[in-house]
Wavefront OBJ file of the C-alpha trace (Angstrom):
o trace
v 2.072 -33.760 10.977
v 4.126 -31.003 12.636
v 1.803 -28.499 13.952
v 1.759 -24.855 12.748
v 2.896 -21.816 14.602
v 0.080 -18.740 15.213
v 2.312 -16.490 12.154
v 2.104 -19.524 9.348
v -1.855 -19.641 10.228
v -2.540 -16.345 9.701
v 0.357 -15.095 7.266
v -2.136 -13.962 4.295
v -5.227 -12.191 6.920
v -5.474 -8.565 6.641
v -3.920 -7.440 9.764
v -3.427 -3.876 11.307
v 0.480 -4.393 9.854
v -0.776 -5.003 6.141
v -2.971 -2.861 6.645
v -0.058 -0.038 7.402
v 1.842 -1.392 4.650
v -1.117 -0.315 2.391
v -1.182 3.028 3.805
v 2.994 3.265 3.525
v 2.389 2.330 -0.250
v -0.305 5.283 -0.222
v 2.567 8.031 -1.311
v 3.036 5.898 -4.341
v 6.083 3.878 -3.170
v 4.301 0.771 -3.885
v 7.734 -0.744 -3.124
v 6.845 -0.887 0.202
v 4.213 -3.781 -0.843
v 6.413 -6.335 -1.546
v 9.643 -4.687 1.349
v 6.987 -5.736 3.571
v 6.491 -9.214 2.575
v 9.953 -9.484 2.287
v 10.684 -9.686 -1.415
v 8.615 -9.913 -5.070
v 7.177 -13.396 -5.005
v 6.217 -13.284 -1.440
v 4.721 -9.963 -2.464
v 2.524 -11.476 -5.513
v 1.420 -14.642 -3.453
v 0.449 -12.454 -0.789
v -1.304 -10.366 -3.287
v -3.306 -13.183 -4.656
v -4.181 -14.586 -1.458
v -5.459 -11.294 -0.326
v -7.023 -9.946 -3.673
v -10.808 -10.339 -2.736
v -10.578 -8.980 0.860
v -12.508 -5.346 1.351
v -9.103 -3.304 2.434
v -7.085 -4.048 -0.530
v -9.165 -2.818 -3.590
v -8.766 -4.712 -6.492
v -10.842 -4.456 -9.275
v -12.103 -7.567 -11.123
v -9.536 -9.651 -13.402
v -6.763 -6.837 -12.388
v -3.536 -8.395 -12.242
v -0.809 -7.638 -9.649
v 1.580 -5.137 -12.038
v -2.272 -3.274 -12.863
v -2.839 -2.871 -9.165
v 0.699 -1.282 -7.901
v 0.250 0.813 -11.298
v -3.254 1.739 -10.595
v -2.199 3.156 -7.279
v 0.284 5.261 -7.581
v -1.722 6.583 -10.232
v -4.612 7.193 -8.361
v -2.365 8.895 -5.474
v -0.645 11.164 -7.919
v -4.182 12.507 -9.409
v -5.724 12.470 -6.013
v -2.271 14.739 -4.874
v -1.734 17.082 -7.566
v -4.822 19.399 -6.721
v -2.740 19.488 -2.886
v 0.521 21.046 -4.844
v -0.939 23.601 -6.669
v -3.307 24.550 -3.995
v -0.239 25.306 -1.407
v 0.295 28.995 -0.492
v 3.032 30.317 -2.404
v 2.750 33.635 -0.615
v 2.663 32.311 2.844
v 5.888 32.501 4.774
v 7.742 29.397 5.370
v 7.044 27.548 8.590
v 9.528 27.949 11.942
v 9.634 26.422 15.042
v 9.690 30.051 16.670
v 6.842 30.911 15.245
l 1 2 3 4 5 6 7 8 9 10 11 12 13 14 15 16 17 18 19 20 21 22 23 24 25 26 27 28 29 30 31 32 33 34 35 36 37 38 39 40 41 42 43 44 45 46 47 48 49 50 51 52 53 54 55 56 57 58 59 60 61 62 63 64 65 66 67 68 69 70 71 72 73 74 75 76 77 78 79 80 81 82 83 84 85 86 87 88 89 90 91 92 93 94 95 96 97
């Protein structure tokens, strides 16, 4: 039996990269979840092979459509207060400044 390289071992760990995919998706491009893994089904396996580890958040029986859906909701509510709370009357920012 061939012997596997270091990135097959540890392809589904939660690693400083997934774990800056997860902040990339943060914005609510949750796009960037399965650009990372480098299309939908690696996306969803890596999903399920990741679902009960402490950095990815997924709450019990959720499915993978639920969690991508439940994020960018949760960014947009968390974000909206940050919009209306900008300074309209402030002037616009310049490098001269």
């Amino acid at each position: 039996m061939p012997r596997l390289r270091r990135s097959d071992k540890r392809r589904h760990e939660m690693t400083l990269e997934v774990f800056c995919a997860l902040a990339n998706m943060c914005d609510g491009h949750t796009e960037e979840w399965a650009r990372f893994w480098g299309g939908e089904a690696e996306a969803r396996a890596a999903f399920e092979a990741l679902r009960y580890e402490p950095g990815l958040e997924v709450a019990e029986g959720e499915s993978y459509d639920e969690w991508l859906a439940r994020l960018a909701t949760e960014w947009r509510a968390h974000h909206a207060d940050d919009e209306e709370a900008e300074d309209e009357g402030a002037p616009p920012w310049s490098p001269g400044a």
